[in-house]
N, C-alpha and C positions, 0 to 999 in steps of 0.2 A: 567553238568555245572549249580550253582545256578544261577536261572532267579531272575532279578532286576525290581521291577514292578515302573514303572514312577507315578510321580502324575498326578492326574488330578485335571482338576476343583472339582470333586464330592469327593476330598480329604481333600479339605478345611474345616477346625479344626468346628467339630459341639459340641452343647453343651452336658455335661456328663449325664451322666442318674445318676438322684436321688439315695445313698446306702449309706451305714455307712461304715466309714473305721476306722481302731485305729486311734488313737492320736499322736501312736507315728510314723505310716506311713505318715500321713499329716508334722510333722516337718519336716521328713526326704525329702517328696517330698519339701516344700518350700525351705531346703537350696540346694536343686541341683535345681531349679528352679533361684535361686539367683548365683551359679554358672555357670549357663547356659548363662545367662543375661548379666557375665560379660566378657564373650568370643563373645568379635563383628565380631569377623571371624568367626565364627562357621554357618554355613547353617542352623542351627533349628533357629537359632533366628532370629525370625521376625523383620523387618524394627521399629524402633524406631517411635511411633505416628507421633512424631516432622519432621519426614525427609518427604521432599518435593519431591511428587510422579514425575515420570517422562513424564507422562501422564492425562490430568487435563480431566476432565468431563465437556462439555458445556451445552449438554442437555440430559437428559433421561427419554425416552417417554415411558409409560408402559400402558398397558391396564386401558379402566376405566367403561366398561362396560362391560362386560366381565361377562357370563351367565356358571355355571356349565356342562362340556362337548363341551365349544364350544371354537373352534380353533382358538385361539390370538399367538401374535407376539409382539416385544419391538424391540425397534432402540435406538443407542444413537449416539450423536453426541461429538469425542473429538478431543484433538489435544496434539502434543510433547511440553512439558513448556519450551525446552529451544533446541530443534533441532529435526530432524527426528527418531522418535522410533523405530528398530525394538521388536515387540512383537511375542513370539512364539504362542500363545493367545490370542483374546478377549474373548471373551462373557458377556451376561447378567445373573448373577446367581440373584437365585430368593430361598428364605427360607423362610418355615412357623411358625407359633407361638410361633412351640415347635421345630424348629431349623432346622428342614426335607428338606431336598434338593429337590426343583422343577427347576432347571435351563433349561433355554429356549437354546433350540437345535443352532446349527449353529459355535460354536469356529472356529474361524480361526485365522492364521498365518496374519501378516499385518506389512505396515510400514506407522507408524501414523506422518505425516509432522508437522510443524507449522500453518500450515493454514487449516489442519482440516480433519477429517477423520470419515465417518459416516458408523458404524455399523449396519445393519438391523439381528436380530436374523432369525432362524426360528417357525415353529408356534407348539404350543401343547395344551393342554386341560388341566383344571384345576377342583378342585372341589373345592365346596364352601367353603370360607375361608376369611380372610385376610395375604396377605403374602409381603414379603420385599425385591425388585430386586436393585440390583447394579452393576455394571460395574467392573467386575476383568481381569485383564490382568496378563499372564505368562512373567517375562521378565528373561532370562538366568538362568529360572531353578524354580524361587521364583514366586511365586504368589503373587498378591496385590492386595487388595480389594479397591475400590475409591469411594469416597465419588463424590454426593448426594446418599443415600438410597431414594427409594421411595414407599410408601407402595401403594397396590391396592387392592381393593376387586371386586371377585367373588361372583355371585348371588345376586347382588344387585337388588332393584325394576328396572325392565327394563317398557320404556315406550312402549312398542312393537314395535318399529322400531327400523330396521337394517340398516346399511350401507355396500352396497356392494364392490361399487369402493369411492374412495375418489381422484380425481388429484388435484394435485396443481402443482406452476409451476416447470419449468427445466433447472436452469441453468441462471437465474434470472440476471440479473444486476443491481444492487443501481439505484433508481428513474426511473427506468423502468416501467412502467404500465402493470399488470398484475390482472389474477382473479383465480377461483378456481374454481371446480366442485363435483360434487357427484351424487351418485346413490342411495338412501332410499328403502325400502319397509318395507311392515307390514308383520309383522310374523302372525298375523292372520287379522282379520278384519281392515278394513280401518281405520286410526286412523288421527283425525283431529290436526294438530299442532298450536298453536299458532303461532309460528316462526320457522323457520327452517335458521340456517345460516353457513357461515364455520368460527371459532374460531381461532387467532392465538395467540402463545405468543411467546414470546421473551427468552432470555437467563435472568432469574432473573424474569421468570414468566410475564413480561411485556404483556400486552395487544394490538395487533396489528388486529385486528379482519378486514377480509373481507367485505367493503357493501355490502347491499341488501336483509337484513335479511328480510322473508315473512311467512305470512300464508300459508300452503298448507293442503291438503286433501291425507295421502300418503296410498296406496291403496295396495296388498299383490301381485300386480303385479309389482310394480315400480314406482318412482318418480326422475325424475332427477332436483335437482338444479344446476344452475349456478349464482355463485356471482356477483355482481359490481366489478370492477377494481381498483385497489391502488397502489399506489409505499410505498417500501422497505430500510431501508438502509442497507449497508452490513452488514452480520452475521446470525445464523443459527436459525431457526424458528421452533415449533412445531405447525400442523396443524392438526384439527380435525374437524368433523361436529355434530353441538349442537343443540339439539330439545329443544323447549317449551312444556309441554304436563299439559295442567291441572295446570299453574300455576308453576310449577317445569321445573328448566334447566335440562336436560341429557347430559353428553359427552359422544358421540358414538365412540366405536373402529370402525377402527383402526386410529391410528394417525399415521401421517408422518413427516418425519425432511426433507424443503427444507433448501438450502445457498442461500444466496444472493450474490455475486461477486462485489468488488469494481465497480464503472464506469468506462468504459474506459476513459485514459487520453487523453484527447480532445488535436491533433495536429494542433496548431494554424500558425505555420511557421516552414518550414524544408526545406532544399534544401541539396541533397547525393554529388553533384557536378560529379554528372557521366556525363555530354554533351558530347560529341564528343570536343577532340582536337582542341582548339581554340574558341569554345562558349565563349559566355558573360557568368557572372556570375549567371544571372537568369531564363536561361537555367534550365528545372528541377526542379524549386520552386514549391513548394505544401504548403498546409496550410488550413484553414478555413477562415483566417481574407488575405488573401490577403499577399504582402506583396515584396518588389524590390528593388534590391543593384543602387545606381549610385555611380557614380566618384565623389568622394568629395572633391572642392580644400580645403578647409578646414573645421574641423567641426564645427567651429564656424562660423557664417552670414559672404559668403566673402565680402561682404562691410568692414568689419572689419579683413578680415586675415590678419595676420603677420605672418605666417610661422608658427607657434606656436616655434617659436627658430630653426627650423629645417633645414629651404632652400631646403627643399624635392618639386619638383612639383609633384604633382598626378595625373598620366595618366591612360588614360583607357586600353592605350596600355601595361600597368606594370600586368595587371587583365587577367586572363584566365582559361580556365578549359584545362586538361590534357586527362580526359577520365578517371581519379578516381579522380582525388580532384581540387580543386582550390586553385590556383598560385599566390602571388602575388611577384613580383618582385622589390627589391630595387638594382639601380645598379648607374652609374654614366651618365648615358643618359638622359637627362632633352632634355627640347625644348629651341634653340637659343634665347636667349636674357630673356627667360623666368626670371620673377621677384618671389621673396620669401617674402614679405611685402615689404620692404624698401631692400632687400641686392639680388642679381643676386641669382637664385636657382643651386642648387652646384649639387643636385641628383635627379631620377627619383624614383617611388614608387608607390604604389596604395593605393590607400583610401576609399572603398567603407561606403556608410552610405545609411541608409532609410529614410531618413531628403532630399525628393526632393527639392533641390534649385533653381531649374528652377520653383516651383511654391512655392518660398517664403518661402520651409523648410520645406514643409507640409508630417508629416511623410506618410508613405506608408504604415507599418506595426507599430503599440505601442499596447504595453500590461501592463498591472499593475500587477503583481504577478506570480506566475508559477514554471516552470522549464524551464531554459535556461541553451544550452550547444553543447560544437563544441569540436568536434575532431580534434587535432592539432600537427603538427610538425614544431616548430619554429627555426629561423637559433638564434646560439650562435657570441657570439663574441663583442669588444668595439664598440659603436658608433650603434647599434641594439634594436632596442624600438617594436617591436611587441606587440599589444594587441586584445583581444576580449573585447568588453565594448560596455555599452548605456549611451544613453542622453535623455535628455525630448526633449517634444515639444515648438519649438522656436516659434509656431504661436498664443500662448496664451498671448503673452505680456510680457513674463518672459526669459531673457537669464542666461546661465548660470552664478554664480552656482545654481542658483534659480528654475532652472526647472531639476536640480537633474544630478550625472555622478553617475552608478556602473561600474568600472574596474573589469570585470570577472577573466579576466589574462593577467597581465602586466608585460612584462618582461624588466631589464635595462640591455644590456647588458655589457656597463661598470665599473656603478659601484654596482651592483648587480647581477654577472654572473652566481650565483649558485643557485638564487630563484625562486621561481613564485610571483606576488605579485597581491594584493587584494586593492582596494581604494575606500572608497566614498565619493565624493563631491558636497555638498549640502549647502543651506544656505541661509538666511535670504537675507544677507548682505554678510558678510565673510565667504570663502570657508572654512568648516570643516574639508575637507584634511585630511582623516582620513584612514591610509593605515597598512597593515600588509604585512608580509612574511613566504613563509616557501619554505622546501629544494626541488627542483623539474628539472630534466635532460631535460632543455625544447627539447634538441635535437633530443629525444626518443619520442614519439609516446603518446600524452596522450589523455584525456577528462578532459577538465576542465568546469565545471557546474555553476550553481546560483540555489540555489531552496530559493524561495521568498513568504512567508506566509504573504500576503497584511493584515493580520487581526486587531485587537486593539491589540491584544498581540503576535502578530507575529514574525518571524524574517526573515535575511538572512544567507544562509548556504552555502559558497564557500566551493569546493569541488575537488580535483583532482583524475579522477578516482574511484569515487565511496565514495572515503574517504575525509571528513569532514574537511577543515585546518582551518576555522573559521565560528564562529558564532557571527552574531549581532542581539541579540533581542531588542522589543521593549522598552524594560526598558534601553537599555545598549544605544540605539541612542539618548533616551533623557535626560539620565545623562552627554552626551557627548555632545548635543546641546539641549535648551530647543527648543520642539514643533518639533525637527529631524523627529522621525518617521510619524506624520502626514503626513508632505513633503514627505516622503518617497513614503505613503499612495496616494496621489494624484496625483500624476505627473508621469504618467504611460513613460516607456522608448521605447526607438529603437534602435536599431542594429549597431554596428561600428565594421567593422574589418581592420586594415591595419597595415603598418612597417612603421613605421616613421627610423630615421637617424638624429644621431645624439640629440641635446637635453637631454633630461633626459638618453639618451639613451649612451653615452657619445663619446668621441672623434672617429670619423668613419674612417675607415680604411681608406690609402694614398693612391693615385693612384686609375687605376679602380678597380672595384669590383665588383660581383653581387652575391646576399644573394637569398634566394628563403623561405616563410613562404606559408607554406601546409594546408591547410583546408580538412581534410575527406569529413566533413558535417557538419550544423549549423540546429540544433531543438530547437522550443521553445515548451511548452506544457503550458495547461491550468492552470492546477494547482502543487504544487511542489511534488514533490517526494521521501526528506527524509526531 
């Protein structure tokens, strides 16, 4: 049986060796080179310049001191341009002057994510040269060379220091405080440095260097430095350690590629609503800032309620937790004689807010910016107004609309039975009253979110589920009111969950009734997250 021999890296098209061929061999090879070209199914033909690889290069670290005979190593840093790679291949291929295959040991199989995937070759020996390593990956058969190329030379002036170990850190977090280390020695006599430090760059060659750069005396038994400490932001870094010697900088092999990892998103308010069957609501509250549901008779100062249209009273007795979620209950059980502003209250419900009115509205928990978002299973039906929404702080001298409403999700159930809807109300003077919709089964099981970019060119990003149904950015609040997002900017919010009846909510069903709105959980986090 003829055997089929597969490519390899070491197959990769090197250049022709100098010879004279006729004239009329060369036409002939060009126009089957131009037939070849114009067959794009065909397997010989290489990927067109222009087509955008599916594997991009962040960093790639290649020797830079690197002495003839001595055992170096390349690492690179990449990631999938548009989803998870499988490559049958990486490696670092490396060719010299005259086009000669030196590739650094190590190919493997791998599956390169979006968020990064870092290659360490293994190690080989070189002879004195200049040569040109790059990053090729196998993907379903075809080979692909990626760009950067990056050239390095062998036997260059060494200052007679080596580097043994080199650590840096593991696993790193954005603004984390960390440092770096190293092990030096002289390959012969003790050699006095100027400086000695650990060097970092960035992706686009950026300068992020280690403090603590010093003089030392490093001796042919050993010298350990260790750096001063610094924070990072996320993304992938190349680190090496660089001598002074006589006025001249060295970069010593070997280098290393750490990551940096986003920061963890700081949980500033959360409650799972696991209590045990019949807890209060605050039951199981966690957070950083603190933060505690009351019974709200209404969310406006009740000096001033009027039912907001509704004739709901809001009991604490309507609030509970289940042992998975928290209850709120609207039904037709109010308290005897119980008043709704000016008219008898028709139903019972619950209203919690973090606006304590027992000491004058002083929130418990506000935040300005973030990610807010509750998991929720809301009742359908006429006469049904459930929402998740914030308010400002009434204790600054400002009532609404002046100290700002986001409606995260607000539902009408009569004359809006098929939507979710989105509002915000803010304003000078006159409420801006500014609302959208879009298509959403409140009765099925969702997450409906806020991600809130406080910045000068920020926005808000309501969201069902992961997915996006509107965006307001900063441009778009203050073409809608002049000086809106400022107010935005200022008047940090708190927490309202409850079912109203009735009101916007429209005509409520005849007779008794009792509706039940489900809460999983309510998380806010520090900062937003799409």
């Amino acid at each position: 049986m003829r055997r089929v021999r597969r490519r390899r890296p070491d197959d990769l098209p090197r250049p022709a060796r100098p010879g004279r061929r006729h004239p009329v061999l060369v036409v002939l090879a060009t126009l089957l080179a131009l037939v070849l070209s114009a067959g794009a199914g065909s397997a010989l033909v290489a990927p067109p310049a222009s087509a955008a690889p599916a594997v991009v290069v962040d960093l790639l670290v290649t020797p830079t001191s690197a002495q003839a005979g001595q055992s170096v190593s390349a690492s690179a840093r990449v990631h999938g341009a548009s989803g998870t790679v499988a490559v049958q291949a990486i490696t670092i291929a490396v060719r010299n002057s005259s086009g000669a295959q030196f590739d650094f040991p190590g190919a493997t199989a791998a599956s390169i994510p979006t968020s990064g995937y870092t290659f360490n070759s293994g190690a080989r020996t070189f002879a004195a040269g200049t040569y040109d390593a790059f990053v090729a990956v196998q993907i379903n058969g075809t080979w692909t060379n990626l760009e950067p190329h990056k050239a390095f030379t062998v036997g260059s002036p060494s200052p007679g220091v080596v580097v043994d170990t080199l650590t840096v850190p593991t696993s790193p977090t954005s603004g984390q405080s960390v440092n770096a280390s190293a092990r030096l020695r002289a390959t012969g006599a003790s050699v006095a440095v100027q400086a000695v430090t650990v060097a970092v760059r960035g992706v686009g060659g950026t300068q992020a260097d280690f403090p603590g750069a010093t003089a030392a005396t490093v001796p042919s038994g050993g010298y350990t430095f260790t750096s001063g400490a610094r924070t990072f932001g996320a993304g992938s870094y190349e680190a090496f350690v660089a001598v002074q010697v006589n006025g001249t900088w060295y970069n010593l092999d070997p280098h290393k590629i750490f990551t940096v990892g986003a920061a963890p998103n700081l949980l500033t308010f959360g409650n799972e609503f696991n209590g045990h069957t019949g807890s209060d609501p605050n039951a199981g509250s966690t957070g950083t800032r603190g933060g505690a549901f009351s019974t709200d008779p209404c969310w406006r100062n009740p000096t001033g309620c009027n039912g907001n249209t509704t004739q709901v009273e809001y009991r604490a007795d309507h609030v509970r937790q289940d042992g998975t979620n928290l209850v709120i209950t609207a039904d037709t059980n109010h308290g005897a004689g119980a008043q709704c502003g000016n008219a008898p209250c028709r139903y019972g419900s619950g209203r919690l807010t973090m606006l304590n009115w027992a000491a004058g509205g002083t929130p418990t928990f506000q935040q300005l910016g973030g990610h807010w978002e509750a998991r929720m299973q809301l009742p359908k039906g006429s006469g049904m107004w459930p929402a998740f929404w914030t308010v400002g702080d009434p204790t600054r001298g400002e009532e609404w609309p002046q100290n700002g409403e986001i409606d995260i999700a607000e539902y009408f159930g009569g004359p809006d039975p098929s939507n979710i809807n989105t509002y915000l109300h803010y304003g000078e003077s006159a409420d801006v009253n500014w609302g959208a919709h879009a298509p959403v089964d409140v009765s099925a099981w969702h997450t409906y979110a806020l991600d809130w970019d406080n910045s000068a060119t920020g926005y808000l990003k309501f969201s069902v589920d992961g997915t996006v149904i509107r965006t307001i950015t900063a441009a778009d609040a203050n073409a809608r009111q002049a000086g809106l997002w400022s107010r935005i900017q200022t008047h940090p919010q708190s927490i309202i969950l409850d079912l109203a009846v009735g009101g916007a909510g429209g005509t409520p069903p005849t007779g008794a009734f009792s509706r039940n709105m489900l809460i999983d959980y309510v998380r806010v986090y520090e900062t937003p997250m799409r």
